[in-house]
N, C-alpha and C positions, 0 to 999 in steps of 0.2 A: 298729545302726551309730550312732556316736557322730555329732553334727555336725560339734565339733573334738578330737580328738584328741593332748596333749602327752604324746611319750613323754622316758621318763631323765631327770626333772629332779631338781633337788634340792629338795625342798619344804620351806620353813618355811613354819608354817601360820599363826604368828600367837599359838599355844598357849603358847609356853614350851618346848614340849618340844624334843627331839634335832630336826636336822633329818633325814630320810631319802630316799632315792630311789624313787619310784614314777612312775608314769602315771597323766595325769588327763583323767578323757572326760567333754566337756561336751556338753547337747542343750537347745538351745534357751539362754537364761542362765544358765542354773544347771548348778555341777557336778554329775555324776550317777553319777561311779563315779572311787575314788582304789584305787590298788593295780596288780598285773600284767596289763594290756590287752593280753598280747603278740599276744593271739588275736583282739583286735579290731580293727575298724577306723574311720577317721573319713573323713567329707566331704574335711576340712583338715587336713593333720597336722604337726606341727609336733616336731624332732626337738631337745630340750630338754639332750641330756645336754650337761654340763659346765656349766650355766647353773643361776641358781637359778629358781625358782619362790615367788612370795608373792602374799598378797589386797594388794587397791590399797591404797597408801599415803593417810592422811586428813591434808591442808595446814589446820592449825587456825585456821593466822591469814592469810586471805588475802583481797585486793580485788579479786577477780574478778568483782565485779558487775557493770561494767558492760561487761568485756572478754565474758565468754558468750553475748553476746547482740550482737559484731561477730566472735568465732572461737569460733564452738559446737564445733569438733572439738576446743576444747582442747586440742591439739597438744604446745604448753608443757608443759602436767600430765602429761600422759599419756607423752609420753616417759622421765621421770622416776620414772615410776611411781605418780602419782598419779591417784586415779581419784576422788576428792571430795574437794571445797574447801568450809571454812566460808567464806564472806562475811557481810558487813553488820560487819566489824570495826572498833574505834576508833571506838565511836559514831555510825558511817557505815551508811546501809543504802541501796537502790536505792528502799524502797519503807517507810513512808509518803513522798509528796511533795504538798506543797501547789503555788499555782499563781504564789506570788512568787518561792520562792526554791530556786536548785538547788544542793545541799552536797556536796563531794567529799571523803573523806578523803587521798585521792590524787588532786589533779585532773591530767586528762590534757593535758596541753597545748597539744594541737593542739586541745581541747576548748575548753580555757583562751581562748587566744590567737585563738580564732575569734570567740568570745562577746563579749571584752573585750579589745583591746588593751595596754591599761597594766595590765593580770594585775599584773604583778610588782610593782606601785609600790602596791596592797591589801597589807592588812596582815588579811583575813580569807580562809578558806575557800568565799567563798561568791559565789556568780555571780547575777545575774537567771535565772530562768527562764526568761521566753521567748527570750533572746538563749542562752541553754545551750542547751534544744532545738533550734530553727534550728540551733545547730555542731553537734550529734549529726547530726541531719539530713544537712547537708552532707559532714560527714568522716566517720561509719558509715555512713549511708545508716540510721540506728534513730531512729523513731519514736516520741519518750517519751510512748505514750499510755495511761500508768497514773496512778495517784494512791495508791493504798492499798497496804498489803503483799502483800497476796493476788494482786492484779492485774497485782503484779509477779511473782511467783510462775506466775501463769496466763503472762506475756507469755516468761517462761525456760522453759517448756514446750511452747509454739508452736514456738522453737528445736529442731533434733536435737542435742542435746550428745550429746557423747560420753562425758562423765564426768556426775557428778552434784556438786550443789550445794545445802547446807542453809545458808540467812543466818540471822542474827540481825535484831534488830529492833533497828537504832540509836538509843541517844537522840537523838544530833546529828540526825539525821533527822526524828525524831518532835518533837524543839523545834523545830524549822525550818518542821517542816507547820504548828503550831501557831500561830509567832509571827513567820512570814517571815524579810524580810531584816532586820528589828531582831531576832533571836533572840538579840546579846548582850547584852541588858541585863537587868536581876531579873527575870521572870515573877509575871505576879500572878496570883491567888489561882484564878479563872477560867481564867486561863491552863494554870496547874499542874493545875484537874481534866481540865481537853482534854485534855493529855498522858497522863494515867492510863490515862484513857476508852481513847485511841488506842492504845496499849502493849497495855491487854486486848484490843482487836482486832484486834493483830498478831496476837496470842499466840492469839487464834483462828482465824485464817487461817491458820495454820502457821507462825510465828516456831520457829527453832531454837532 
């Protein structure tokens, strides 16, 4: 017995090929049997015809970092059809963060506007840190207690998401850990190996 059971869909697989109609029995995460199940059965069954059937859709360019970790069901993606989002996009990532400065590529406003009142009247990306965390605090109720990429990475797996998510490792981030809230002006020479240094240990941690 299958766990779930789709019978009569139409399946694109993803391949190229024709699409065709079969049934697909899934046990435990993984498909386990494609073809005529008419003689099986499942836990769940779900009756597919006229509907199509495909593997999840991948969002390449998306800033879901910091939303996954106040709506882990991903609800948004997932209705859509998505089932992994790249983050850390636009030189933005969640994780390196140092302890002056917090960088949004998209900042959230109610994030914004908790942090800093006169948000709008900057003319950069970039918030204090401690006044950032305190608004996460308050408006997710999330805790920014990581610093590194990895530890971000460890903090989106505490979470049950429902979908999955591979970030990249933002410059704008990894300047920022390095050089705080002056991160717009030339980086000197020190500065520039920090950031190297840092980049290789995203990229060891699991940077996409």
């Amino acid at each position: 017995m299958f766990d779930v059971l789709i019978r009569g869909g139409m399946i694109a697989d993803g391949s190229g090929e024709t699409a065709y109609s079969a049934d697909i029995g899934i046990v435990g995460d993984r498909i386990a049997a494609i073809g005529d199940l008419s003689q099986q059965q499942g836990k769940q069954e779900f009756n597919a015809q006229g509907k199509w059937v495909a593997p999840g859709f991948i969002d390449p360019h998306s800033h879901a970092d910091l939303s996954v970790l106040f709506a882990p069901s991903m609800e948004n993606y997932l209705m859509q059809g998505v089932t992994t989002v790249i983050g850390g996009n636009c030189g933005h990532s969640y994780g390196p963060v140092g302890d002056e400065c917090y960088r949004s590529a998209i900042i959230d406003t109610r994030v914004a506007f908790a942090a800093e009142p006169s948000y709008f009247q900057m003319n950069k990306l970039l918030l204090p840190k401690q006044k950032a965390a305190q608004a996460l605090k308050q408006e997710y109720g999330i805790e920014m207690d990581w610093h590194s990429f990895g530890e971000y990475l460890d903090r989106c797996s505490r979470e049950p998401l429902d979908g999955n998510i591979a970030s990249l490792a933002g410059y704008s981030a990894i300047r920022a850990a390095v050089m705080g809230l002056d991160c717009c002006r030339q980086a000197s020479e020190e500065e520039l190996q920090k950031m190297e240094e840092l980049t290789r240990q995203c990229m060891e941690e699991g940077a996409f």
